[in-house]
N, C-alpha and C positions, 0 to 999 in steps of 0.2 A: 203125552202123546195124543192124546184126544183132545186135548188143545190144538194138535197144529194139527191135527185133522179136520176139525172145526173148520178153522182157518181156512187152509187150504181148498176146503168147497166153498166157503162162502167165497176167495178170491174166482174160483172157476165159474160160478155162478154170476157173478157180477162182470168179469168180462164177456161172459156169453152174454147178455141185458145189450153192454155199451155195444157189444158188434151187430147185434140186433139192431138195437137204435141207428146205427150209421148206416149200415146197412139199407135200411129202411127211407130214413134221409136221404140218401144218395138216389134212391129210385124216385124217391118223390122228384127230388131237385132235377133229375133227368129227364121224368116224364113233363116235369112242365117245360123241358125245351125242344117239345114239338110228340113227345111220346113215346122216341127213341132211347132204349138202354146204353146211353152213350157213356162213355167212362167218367168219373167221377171230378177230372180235372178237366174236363170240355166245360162243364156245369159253370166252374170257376174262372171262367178264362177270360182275360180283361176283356172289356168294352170299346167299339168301336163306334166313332173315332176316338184316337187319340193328342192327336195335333191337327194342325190346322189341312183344308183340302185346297187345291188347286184347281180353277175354274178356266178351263181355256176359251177363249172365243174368237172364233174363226175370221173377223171380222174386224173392222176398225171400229174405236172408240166412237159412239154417237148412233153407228148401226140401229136396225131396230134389233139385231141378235145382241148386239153391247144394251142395248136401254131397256130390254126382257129382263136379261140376264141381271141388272143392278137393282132392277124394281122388287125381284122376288131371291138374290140373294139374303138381305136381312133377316127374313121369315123362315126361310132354309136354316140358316147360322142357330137359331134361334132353336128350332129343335134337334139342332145334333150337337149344339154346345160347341163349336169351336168355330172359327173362320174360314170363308171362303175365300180365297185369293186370288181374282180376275186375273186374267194373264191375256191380254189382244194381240193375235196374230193375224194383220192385216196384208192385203193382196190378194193372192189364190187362193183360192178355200183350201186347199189342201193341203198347206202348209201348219195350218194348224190343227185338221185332221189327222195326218201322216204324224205330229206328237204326240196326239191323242194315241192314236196305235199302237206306238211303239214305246208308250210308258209301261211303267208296271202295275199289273191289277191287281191294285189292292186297295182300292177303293180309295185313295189318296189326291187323286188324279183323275178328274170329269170334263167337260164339254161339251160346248152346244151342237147340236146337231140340229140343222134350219133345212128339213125337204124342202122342193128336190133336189137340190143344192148339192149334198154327198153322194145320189147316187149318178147325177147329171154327168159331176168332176171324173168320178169312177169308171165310167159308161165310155167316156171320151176320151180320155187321158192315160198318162200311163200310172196311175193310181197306185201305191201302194197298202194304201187298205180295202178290205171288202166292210162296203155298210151293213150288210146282213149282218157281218160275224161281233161287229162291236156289242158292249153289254149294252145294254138299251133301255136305261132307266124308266123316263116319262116322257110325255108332250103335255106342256102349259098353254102352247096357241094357236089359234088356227086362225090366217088371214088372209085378205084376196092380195092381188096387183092391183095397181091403180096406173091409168094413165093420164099422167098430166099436162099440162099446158101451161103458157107464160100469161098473166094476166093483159100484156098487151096484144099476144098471137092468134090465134085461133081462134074463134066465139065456140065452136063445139066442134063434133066428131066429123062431121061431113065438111066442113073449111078444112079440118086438117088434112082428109084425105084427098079434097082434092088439090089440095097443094103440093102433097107427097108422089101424087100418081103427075102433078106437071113437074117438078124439081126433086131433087135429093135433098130430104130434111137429116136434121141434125137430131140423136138420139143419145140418152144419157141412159144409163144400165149398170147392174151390177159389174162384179169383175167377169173376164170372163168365163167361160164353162160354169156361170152359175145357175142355179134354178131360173133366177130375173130373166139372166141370157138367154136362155133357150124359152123362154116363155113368151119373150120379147121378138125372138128370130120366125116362131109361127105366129105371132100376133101380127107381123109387119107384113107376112106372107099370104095372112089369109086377108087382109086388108089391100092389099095389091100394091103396095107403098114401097119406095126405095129409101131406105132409109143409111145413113150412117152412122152406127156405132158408136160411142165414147165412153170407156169403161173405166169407172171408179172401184174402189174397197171397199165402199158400203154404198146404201140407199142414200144414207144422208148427205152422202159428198154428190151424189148423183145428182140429189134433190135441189143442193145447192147453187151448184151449175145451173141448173136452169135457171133458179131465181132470181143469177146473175145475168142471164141473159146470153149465157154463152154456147147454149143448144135451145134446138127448136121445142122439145117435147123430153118427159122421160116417161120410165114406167119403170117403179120400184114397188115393195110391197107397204102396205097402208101401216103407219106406224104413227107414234105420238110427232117425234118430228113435223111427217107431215102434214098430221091433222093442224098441228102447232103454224106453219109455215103458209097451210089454206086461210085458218083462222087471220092472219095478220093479211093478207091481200096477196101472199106476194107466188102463191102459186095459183091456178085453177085447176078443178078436176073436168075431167073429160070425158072417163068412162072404167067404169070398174072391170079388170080383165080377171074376171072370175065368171060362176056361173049360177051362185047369187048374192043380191042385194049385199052391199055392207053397211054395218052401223052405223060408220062414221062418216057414211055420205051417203045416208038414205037417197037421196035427191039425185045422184049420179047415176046417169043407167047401164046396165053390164050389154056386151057384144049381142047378147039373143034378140033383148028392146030395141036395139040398132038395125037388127039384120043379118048381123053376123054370124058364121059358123063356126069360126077355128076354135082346134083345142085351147084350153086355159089349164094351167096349173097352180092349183091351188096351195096356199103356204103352210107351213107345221113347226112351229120351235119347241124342241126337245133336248133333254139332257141321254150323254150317253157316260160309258165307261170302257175302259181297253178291254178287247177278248181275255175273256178268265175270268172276270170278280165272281168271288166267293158267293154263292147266293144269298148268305145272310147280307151280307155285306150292299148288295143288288138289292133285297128287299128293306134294309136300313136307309138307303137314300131314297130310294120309291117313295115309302113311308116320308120320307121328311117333303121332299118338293109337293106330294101330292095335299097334307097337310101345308104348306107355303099359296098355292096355289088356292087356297079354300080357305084362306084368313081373311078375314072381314079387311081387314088391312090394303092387303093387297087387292082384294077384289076393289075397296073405293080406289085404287091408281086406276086398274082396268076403268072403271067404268069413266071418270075424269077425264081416262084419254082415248077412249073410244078403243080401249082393246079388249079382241074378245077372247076369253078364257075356255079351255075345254080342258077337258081330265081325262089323258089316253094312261092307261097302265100300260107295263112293261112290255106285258105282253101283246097290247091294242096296238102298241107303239109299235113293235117290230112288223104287225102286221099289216101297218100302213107301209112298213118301209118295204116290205117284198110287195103291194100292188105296185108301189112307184117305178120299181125296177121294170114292169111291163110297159109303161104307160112312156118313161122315156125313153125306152129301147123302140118305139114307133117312130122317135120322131130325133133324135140323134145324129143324123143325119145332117141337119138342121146346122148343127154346130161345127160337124167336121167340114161341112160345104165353104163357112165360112171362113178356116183358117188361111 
């Protein structure tokens, strides 16, 4: 009998120890995920991702949103361990925003988001997303517009306009209701110039066109492309429609050095996610682009092609995106005048 009374507390004793121990364990393992008593199988609960993610871009293949997006995917892939899988939805921007929207957030499913571009679409159109509400990862860039010329047309800014204010010149631009477009329709305005329209999928079909000789002028945003297409002869620059200097054509003067007053709208490429992602999940891809964005790697591409990098967090990022909302609702007008 005192045998299995023995026994018996030593068993009592010793399960009391292991439930202490786990017990114990279980709080540590909780507290290092953020500090919260979260249950015990939160603690445990796979890792994300799991399979590969889907990168939508708004844009046609060659864009500067398609040649952002290919330069700093591998670095991306890189610290979440799986692939990223481009997917171009070219035409209206909103066609591949309006995917973006309507997928499921679960972090599976991203997208470039290129101000002012999403809220220009939004602002004008009959939109089915709202840009505020998406998840709002990062912005990797910040760039101006440039406007160019044919290397046989124009010698600079004053030949082209007085050309524009004696005839209707030919003008190459994004598609329309984009950022390009409306930045294009007050640049041409405050310039006093008649211009007509020609609207591509991206910068770089735009950029093209002219190189071909098939419009007078364009004005896209400054991108490897184009630095790529000044380099070789076959386009010139004219004037940077921003409101300062860019790298890639220090030499080029912006509208103030000229004279000019109109607003300029300045460019932003950012990744986003559909309304909902889990906030881990939000601060998991943060984490990864803003690490991609600040790899030695990546930064020699920037600097090789004259792009310049900036590091908007999530929440810098959204907060670019509600000034923009004021700044186009000034001038929107602009867009609907022209339909």
């Amino acid at each position: 009998m005192r045998r299995r009374s023995e026994t018996s507390r030593l068993i009592q004793k010793t399960s009391k120890r292991i439930s202490v121990f786990l017990t114990v364990t279980c709080f540590l393992m909780c507290s290092l995920c953020g500090g919260f008593l979260l249950p015990c199988e939160t603690v445990f609960a796979k890792d994300y991702p799991e399979k590969n993610i889907t990168y939508i871009i708004a844009f046609a293949v060659g864009g500067k949103g398609d040649l952002l997006a290919r330069a700093i995917v591998p670095y991306v892939q890189e610290r979440l361990g799986v692939s990223l899988l481009i997917e171009n939805y070219p035409g209206v921007i909103r066609i591949g925003l309006t995917k973006l929207w309507k997928s499921k957030p679960d972090g599976y499913t991203i997208g470039s988001f290129s101000l002012p571009s999403p809220v220009v679409t939004e602002l004008t159109t009959n939109a089915e997303y709202r840009s505020k509400e998406f998840s709002h990862l990062y912005a990797f860039n910040a760039s101006n517009m440039i406007l160019l010329g044919h290397p046989n047309g124009a010698k600079d800014m004053a030949e082209l306009v007085r050309s524009g204010k004696a005839k209707s010149l030919a003008g190459s631009t994004g598609s329309f209701g984009s950022g390009t477009h409306l930045a294009s329709l007050v640049m041409a305005k405050g310039l006093g110039i008649d211009v007509r329209w020609v609207h591509y999928n991206s910068g770089g079909e735009a950029s093209a066109a002219l190189a071909g000789g098939h419009v007078d002028f364009c004005t896209v945003s400054v991108s490897p492309q184009v630095v790529s297409l000044v380099k070789a002869g076959k386009l010139k620059p004219l004037m940077i429609v921003g409101d300062e200097k860019d790298t890639a054509f220090p030499e080029t003067p912006t509208p103030k050095e000229l004279g000019y007053t109109f607003k300029t709208f300045p460019l932003m490429e950012g990744v986003a996610a559909p309304k909902g992602l889990p906030p881990d999940r939000l601060s998991r891809l943060e984490k990864a682009f803003d690490g991609a964005a600040k790899d030695p790697r990546f930064k020699k591409w920037a600097n090789d092609t004259k792009t310049d990098i900036v590091h908007f967090s999530s929440k810098a990022f959204y907060q670019k995106i509600a000034e923009t909302y004021s700044e186009v609702e000034k001038y929107k007008g602009e867009l609907k005048s022209e339909k």
